[in-house]
SETORGU-982358 format. One line per field, with one value per atom (N, C-alpha, C): residue number from 1; chain; atom name; z, y, x. Coordinates in steps of 0.2 Angstrom, whole numbers. Each point is the difference from the previous one (the first is absolute). Layout:
N
resi <- c(NUM/...) $
chain <- c(A/...) $
name <- c(CA/...) $
w <- c(Z/...) $
v <- c(Y/...) $
u <- c(X/...) $
This chain:
257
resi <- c(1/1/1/2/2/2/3/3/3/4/4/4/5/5/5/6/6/6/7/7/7/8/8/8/9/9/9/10/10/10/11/11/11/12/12/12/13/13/13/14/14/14/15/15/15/16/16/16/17/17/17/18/18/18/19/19/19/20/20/20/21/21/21/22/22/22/23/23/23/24/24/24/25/25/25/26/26/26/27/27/27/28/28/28/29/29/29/30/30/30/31/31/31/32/32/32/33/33/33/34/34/34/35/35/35/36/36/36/37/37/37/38/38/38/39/39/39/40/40/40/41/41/41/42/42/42/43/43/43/44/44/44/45/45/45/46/46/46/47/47/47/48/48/48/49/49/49/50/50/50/51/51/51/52/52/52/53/53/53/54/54/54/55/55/55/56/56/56/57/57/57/58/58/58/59/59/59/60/60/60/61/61/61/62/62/62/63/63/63/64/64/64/65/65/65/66/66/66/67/67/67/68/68/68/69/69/69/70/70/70/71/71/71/72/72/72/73/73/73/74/74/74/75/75/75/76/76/76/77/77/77/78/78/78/79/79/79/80/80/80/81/81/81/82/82/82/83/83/83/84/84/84/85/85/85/86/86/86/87/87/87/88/88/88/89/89/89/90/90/90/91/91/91/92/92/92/93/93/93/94/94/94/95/95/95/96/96/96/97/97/97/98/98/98/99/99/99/100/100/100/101/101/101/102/102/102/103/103/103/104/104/104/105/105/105/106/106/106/107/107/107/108/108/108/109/109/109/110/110/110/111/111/111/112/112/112/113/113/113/114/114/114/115/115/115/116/116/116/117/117/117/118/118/118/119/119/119/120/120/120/121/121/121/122/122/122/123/123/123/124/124/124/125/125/125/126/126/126/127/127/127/128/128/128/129/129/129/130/130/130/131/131/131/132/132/132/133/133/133/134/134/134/135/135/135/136/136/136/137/137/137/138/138/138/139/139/139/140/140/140/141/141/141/142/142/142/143/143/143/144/144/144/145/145/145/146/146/146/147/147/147/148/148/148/149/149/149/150/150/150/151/151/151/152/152/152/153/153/153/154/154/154/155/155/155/156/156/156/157/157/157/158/158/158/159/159/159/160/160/160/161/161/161/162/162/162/163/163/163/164/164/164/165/165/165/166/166/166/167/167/167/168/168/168/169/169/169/170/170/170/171/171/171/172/172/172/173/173/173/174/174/174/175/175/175/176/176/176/177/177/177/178/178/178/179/179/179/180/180/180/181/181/181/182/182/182/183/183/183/184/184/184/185/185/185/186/186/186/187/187/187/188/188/188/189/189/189/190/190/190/191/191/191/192/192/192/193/193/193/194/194/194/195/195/195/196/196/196/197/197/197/198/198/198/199/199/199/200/200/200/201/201/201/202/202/202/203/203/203/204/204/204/205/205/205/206/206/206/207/207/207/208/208/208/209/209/209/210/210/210/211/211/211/212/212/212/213/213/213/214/214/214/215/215/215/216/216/216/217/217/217/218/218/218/219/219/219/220/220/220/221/221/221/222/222/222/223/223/223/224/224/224/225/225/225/226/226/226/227/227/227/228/228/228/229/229/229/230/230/230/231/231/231/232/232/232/233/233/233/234/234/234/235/235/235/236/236/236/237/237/237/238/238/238/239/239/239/240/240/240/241/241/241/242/242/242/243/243/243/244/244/244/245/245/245/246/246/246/247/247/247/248/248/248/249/249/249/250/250/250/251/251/251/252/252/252/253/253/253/254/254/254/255/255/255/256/256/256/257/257/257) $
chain <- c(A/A/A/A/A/A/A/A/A/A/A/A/A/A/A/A/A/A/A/A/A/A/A/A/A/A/A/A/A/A/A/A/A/A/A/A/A/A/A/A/A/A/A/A/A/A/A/A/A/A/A/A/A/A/A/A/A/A/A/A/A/A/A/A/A/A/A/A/A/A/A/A/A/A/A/A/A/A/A/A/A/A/A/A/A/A/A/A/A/A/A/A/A/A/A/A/A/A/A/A/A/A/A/A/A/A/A/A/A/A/A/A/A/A/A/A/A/A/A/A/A/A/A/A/A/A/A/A/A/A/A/A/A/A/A/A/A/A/A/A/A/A/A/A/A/A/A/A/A/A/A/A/A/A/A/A/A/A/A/A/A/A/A/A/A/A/A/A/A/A/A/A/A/A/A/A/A/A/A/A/A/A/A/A/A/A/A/A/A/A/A/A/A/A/A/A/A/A/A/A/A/A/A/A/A/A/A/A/A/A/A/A/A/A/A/A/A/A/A/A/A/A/A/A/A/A/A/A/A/A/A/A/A/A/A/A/A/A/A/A/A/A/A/A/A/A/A/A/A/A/A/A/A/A/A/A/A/A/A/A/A/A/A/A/A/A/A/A/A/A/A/A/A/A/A/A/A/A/A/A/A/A/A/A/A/A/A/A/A/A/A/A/A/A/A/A/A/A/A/A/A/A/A/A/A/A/A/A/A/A/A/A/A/A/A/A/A/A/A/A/A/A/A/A/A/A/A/A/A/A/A/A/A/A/A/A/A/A/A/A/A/A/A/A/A/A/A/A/A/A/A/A/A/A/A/A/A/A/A/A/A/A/A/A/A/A/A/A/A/A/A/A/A/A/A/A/A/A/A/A/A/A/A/A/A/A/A/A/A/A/A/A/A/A/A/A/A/A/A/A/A/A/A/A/A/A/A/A/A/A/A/A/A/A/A/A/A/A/A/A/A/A/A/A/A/A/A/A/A/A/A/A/A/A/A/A/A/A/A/A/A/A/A/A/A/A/A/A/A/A/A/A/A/A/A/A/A/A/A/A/A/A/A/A/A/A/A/A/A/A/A/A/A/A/A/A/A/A/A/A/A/A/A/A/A/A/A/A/A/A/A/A/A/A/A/A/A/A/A/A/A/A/A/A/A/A/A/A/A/A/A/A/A/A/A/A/A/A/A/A/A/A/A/A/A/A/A/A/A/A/A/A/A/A/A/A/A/A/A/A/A/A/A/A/A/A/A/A/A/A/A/A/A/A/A/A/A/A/A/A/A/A/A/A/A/A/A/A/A/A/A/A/A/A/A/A/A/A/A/A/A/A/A/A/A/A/A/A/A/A/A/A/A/A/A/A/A/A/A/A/A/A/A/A/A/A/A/A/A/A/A/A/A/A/A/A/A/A/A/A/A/A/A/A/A/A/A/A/A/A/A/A/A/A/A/A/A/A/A/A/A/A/A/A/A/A/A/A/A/A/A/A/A/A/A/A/A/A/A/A/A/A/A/A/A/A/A/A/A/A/A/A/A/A/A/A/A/A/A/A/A/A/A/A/A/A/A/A/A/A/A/A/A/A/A/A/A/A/A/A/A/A/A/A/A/A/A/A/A/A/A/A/A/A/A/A/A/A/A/A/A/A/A/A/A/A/A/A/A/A/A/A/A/A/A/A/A/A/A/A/A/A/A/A/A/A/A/A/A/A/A/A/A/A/A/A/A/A/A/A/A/A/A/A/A/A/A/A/A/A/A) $
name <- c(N/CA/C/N/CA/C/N/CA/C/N/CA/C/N/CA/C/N/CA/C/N/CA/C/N/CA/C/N/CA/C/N/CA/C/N/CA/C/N/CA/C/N/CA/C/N/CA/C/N/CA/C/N/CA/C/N/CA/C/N/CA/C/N/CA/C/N/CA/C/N/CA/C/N/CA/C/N/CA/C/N/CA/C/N/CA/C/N/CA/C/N/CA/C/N/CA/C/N/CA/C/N/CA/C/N/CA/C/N/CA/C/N/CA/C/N/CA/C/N/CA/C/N/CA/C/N/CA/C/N/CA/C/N/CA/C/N/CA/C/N/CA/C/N/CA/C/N/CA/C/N/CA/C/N/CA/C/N/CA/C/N/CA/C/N/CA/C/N/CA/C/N/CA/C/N/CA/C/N/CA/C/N/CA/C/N/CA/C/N/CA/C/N/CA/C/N/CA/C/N/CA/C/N/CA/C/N/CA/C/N/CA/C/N/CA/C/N/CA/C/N/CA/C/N/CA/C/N/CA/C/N/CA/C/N/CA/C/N/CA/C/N/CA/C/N/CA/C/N/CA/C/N/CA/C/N/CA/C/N/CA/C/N/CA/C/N/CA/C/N/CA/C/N/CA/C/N/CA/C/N/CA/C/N/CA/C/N/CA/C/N/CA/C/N/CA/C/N/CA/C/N/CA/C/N/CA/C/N/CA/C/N/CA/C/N/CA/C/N/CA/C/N/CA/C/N/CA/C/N/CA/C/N/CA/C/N/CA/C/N/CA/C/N/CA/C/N/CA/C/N/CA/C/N/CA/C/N/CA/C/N/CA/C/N/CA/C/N/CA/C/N/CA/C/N/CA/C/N/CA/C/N/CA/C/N/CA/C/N/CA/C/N/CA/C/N/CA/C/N/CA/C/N/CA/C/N/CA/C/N/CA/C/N/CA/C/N/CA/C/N/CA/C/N/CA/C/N/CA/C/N/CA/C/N/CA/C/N/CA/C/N/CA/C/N/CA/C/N/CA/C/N/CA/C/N/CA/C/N/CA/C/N/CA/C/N/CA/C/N/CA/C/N/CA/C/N/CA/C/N/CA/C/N/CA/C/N/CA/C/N/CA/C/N/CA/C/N/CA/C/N/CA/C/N/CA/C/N/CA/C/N/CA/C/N/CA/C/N/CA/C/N/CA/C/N/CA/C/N/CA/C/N/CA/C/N/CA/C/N/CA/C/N/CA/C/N/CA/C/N/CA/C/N/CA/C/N/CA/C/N/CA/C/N/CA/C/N/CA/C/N/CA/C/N/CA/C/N/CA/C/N/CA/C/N/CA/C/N/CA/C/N/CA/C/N/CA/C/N/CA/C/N/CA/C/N/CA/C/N/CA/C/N/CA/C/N/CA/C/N/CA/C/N/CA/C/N/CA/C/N/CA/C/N/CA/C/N/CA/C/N/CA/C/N/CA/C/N/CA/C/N/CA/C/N/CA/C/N/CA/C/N/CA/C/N/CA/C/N/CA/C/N/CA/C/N/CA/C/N/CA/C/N/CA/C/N/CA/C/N/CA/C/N/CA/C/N/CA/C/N/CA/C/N/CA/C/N/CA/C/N/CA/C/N/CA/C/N/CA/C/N/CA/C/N/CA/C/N/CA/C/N/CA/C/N/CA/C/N/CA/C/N/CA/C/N/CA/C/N/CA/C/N/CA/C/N/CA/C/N/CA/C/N/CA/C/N/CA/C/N/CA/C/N/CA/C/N/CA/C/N/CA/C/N/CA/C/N/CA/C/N/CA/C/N/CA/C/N/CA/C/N/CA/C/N/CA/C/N/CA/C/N/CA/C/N/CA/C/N/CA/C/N/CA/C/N/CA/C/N/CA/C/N/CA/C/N/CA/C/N/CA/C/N/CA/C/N/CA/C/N/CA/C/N/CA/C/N/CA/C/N/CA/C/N/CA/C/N/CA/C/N/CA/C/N/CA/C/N/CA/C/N/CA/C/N/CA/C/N/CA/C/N/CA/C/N/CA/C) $
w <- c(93/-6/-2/-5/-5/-2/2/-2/-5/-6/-7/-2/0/0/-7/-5/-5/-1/2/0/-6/-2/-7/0/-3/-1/3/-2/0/6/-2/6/3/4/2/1/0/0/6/3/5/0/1/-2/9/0/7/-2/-1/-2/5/0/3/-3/0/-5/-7/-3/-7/-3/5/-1/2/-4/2/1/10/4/1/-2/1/-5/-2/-6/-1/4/-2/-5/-4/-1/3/3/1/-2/2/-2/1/-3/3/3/6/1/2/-2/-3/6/6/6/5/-2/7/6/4/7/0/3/2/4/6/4/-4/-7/-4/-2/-4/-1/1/8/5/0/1/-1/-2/-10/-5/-1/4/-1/4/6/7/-3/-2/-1/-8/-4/-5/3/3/4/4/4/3/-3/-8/-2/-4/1/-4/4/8/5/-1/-2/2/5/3/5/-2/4/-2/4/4/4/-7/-3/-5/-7/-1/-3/2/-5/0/-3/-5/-4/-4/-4/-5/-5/-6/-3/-5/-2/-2/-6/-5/-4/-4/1/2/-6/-4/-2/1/8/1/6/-2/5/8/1/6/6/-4/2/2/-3/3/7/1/6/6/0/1/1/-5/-1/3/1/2/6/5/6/1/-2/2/1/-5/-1/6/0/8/8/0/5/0/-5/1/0/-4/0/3/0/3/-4/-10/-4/-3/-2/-5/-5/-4/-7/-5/-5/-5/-6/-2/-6/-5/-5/-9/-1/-2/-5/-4/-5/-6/4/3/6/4/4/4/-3/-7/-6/-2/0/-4/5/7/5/0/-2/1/-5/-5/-8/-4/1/-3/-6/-1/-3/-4/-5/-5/-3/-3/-4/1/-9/-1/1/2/-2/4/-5/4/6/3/7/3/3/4/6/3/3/1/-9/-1/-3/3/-4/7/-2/6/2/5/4/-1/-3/-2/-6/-6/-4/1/4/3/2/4/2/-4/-6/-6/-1/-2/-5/1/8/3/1/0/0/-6/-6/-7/-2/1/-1/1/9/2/1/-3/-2/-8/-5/-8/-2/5/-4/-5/-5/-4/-7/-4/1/4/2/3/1/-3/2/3/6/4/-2/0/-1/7/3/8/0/0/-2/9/1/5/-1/6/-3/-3/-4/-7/-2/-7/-3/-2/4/0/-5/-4/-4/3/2/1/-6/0/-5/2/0/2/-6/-1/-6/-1/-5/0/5/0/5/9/0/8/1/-3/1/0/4/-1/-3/-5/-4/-2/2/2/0/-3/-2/-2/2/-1/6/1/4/-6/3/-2/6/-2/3/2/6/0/-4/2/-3/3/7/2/1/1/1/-10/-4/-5/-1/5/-2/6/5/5/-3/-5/-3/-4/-5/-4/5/5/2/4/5/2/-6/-7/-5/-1/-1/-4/2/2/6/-2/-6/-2/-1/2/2/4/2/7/3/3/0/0/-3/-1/1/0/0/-3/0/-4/-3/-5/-1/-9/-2/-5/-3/-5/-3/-6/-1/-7/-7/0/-6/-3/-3/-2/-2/-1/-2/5/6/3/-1/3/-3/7/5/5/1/3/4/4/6/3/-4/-5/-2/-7/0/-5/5/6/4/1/3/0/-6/-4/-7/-1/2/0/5/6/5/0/2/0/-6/-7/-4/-2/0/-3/6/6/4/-5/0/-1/-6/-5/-7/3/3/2/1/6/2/-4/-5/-7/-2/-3/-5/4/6/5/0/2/0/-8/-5/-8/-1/3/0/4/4/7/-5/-3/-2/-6/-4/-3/-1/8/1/3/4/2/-8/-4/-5/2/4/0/6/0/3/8/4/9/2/4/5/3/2/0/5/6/8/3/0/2/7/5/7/-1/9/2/-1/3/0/-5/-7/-4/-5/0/-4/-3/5/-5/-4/0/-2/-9/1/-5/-2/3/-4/-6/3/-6/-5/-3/-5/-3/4/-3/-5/-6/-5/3/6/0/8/4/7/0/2/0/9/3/9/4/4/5/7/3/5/7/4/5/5/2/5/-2/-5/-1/3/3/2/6/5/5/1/-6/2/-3/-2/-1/5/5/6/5/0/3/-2/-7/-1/2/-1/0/8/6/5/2/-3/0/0/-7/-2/7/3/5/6/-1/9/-4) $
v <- c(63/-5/-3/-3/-2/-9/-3/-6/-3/-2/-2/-8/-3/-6/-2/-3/-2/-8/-2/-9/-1/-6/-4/-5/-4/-7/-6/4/-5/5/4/5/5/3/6/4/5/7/4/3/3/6/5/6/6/3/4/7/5/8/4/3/6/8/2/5/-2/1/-3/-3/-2/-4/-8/-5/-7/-1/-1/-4/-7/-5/-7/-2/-7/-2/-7/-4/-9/-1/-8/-3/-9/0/-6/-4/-7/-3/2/-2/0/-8/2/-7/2/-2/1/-4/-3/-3/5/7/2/1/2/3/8/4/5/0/-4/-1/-2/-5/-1/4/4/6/5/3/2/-1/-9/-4/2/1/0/5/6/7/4/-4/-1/1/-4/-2/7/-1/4/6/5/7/-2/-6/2/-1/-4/-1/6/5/8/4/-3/5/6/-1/5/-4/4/1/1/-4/-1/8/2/6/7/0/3/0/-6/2/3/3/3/1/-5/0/-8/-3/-6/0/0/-1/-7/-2/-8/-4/-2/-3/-7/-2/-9/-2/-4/-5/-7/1/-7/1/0/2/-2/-8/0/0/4/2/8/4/6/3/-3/-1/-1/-4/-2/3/2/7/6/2/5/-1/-4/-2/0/-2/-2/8/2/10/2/0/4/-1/-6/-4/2/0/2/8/5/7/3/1/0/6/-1/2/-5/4/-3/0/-6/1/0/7/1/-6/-3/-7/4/0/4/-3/2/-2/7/-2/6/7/-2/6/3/-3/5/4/-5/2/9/-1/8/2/-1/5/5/-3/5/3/0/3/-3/-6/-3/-4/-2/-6/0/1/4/-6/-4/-3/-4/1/-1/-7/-5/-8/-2/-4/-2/-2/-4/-3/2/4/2/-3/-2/-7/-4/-3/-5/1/5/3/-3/-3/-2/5/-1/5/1/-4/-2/7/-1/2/7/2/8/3/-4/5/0/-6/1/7/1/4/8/-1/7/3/-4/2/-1/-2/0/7/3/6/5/0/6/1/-7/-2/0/1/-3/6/3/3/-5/5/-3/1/-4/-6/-6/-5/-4/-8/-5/-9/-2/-4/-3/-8/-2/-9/-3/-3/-2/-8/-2/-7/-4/-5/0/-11/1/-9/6/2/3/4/1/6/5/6/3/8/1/7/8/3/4/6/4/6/5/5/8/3/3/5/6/6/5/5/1/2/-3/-4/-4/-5/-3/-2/-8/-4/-6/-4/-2/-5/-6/-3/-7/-4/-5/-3/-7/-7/-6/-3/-7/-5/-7/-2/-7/-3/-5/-5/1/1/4/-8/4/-4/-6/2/-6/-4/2/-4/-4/2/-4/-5/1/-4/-6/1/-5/-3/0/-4/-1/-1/-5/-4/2/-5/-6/3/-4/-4/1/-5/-3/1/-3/-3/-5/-5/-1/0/-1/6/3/10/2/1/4/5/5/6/3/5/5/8/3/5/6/5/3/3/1/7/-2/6/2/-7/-4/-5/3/8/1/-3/-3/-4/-4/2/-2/-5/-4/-8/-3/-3/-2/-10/1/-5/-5/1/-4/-3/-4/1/8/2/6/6/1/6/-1/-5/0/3/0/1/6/4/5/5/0/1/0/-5/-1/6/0/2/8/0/9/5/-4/4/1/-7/0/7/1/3/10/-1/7/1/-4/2/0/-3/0/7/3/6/3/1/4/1/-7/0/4/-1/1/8/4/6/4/-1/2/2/-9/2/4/2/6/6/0/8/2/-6/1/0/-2/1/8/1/8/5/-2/5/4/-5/5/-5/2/-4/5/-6/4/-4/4/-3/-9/-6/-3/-4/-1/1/-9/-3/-7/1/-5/0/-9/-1/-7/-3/-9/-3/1/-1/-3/6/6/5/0/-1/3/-6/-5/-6/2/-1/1/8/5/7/0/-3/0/-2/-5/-1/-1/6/5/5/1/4/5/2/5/2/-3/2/5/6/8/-1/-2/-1/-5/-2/-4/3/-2/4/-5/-4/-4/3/5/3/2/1/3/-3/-7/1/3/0/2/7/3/9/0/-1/1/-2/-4/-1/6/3/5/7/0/6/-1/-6/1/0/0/4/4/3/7/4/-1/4/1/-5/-1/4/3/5/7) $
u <- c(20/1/-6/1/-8/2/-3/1/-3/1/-3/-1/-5/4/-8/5/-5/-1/-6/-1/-3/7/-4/0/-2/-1/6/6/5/7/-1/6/-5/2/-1/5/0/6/-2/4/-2/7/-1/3/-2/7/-3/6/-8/4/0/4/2/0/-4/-5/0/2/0/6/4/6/1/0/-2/7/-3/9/0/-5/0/-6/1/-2/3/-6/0/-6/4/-6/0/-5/0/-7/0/-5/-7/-5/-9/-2/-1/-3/-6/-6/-6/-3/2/-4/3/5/3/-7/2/-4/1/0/3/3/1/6/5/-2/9/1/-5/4/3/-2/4/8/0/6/4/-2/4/3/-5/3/6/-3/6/9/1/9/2/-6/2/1/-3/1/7/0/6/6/-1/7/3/-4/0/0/-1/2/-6/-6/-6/-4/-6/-1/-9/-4/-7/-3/3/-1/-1/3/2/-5/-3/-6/-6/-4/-6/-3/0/-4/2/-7/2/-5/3/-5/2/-7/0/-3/1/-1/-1/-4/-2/-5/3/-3/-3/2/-3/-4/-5/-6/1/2/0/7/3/6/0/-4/-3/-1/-3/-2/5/5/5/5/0/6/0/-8/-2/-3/0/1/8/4/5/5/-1/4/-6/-4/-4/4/0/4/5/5/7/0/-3/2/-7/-6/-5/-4/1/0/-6/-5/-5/1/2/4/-5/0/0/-3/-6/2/-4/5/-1/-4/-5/-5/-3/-2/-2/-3/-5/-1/4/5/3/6/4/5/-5/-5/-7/1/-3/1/4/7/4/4/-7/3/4/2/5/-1/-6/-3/-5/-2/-4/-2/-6/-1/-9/-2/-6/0/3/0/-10/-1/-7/-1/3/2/6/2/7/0/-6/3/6/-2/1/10/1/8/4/5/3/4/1/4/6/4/7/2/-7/1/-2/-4/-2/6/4/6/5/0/4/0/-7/-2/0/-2/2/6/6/6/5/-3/3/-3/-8/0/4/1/4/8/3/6/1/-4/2/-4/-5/-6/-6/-4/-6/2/-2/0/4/-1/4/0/2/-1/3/-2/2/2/6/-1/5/-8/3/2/3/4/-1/-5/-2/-2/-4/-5/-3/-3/-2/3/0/4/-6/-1/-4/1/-4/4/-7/3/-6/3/-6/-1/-2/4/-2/0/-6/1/1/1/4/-5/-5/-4/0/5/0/-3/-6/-6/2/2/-1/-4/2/-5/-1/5/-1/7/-2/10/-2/3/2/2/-5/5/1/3/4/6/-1/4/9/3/6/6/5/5/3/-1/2/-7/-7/-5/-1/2/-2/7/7/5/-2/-2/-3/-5/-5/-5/5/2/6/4/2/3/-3/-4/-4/-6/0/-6/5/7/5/4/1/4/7/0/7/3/-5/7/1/5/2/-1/-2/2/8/-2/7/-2/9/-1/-2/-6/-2/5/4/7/-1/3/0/8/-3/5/3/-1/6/-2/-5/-2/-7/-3/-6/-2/6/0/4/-4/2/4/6/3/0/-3/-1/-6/-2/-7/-2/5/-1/2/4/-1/-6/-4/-5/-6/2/-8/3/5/2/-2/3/-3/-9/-4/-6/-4/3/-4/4/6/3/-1/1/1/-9/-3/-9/-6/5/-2/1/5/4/-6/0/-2/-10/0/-11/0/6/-2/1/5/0/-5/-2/-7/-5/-4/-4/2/5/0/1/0/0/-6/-7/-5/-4/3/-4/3/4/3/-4/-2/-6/-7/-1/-6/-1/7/-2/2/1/3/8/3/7/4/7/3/1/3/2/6/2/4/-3/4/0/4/-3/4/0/6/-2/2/-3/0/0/0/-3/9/-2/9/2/-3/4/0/-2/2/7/5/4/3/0/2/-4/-9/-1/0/2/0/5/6/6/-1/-5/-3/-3/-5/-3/1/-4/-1/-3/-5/-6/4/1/1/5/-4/6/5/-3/2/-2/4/0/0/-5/0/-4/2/0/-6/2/-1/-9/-2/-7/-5/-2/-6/0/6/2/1/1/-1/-6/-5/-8/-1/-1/-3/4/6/4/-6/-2/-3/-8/0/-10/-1/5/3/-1/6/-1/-4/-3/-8/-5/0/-7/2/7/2/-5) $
């Protein structure tokens, strides 16, 4: 088995395959002080509440945007399977043929967004847009030749409704969901309306512009929590598809046997 686990800012996802078939699939929180001994912890009870078995992996491959949780991570998967885990970045995504692109700095391409992009190709094909609904809403771009050529970050949906609530004292938090109406008649379905609907229509506009900057339209693939909330209201998003970061780490895997 192959253990996947993709670290953001605010959750982490952790996925455990069975050749190319996902048999387990959390997401829980990022605590950005863990140890590696807590994250042994946190992985402990998830495997047994699915009845697998650390014996049974043999592989991990890893994805982290939070630098000092890396390490962490990957100390903690050696420890429990005795597996040196796999961490995406633009070089080992190429290693294995998977990952194609002129960007000036490939450093600097998060690792989130590389296994977006590797697994929207081999699932959608080229051309192909990623919109990963995350603490940022990240859009990446595959072009008709494969070649990754860049995308968009911005502020995610719930990180720009936590800054409104938190500068604006007299509002509460609420539930992200679609309020059926664009004049909102409450305080909460005014911010509903503000924050789910003003989401749905950014990515429109932002992806119109990418289709004209490439000269032509693509498939258009939302990931991350809140994809499918705002997909539905989307004009541009052709799929919804969860599981993407997590089988682009599955394949930039594979590649390296």
């Amino acid at each position: 088995m192959l253990l996947a686990i993709d670290v953001g800012n605010t959750q982490t996802v952790i996925g455990v395959y069975r050749e190319a078939a996902l048999v387990g699939m959390w997401r829980v929180a990022t605590n950005k002080s863990h140890t590696a001994d807590e994250v042994r912890i946190k992985l402990l009870p998830l495997f047994e509440s699915a009845g697998l078995s650390f014996a049974e992996v043999r592989g991990a491959a890893l994805a982290s945007v939070v630098p000092q949780l890396t390490q962490a991570w990957t100390q903690a998967l050696h420890d429990l399977t005795g597996a040196e885990a796999l961490v995406c970045s633009a070089e080992t995504a190429a290693a294995g043929g998977l990952f194609r692109t002129d960007y000036p700095a490939p450093h600097e391409i998060g690792a989130d967004r590389i296994a977006d992009a590797v697994a929207a190709k081999e699932r959608y094909g080229a051309p192909v847009v990623v919109v990963d609904f995350g603490t940022a809403t990240n859009i990446e771009v595959t072009d008709r030749d494969g070649n990754f050529v860049g995308g968009v970050i911005a502020p995610g949906v719930e990180t720009s409704a936590a800054a409104l609530f938190s500068h604006a004292t007299r509002l509460a938090a609420i539930e992200l969901a679609d309020p059926h109406q664009a004049i909102g008649t409450s305080t909460e379905t005014a911010i509903q309306a503000g924050i789910v609907y003003g989401e749905a229509d950014r990515v429109d506009g932002l992806v119109r512009r990418i289709f004209a900057q490439l000269g032509y339209e693509a498939p258009v693939v939302a990931t991350g929590g809140l994809a499918t909330c705002v997909a539905e209201l989307s004009a541009t998003i052709t799929h919804v598809d969860p599981e993407l970061t997590l089988e682009g780490l599955r394949l930039i895997a594979a590649a390296q046997d």
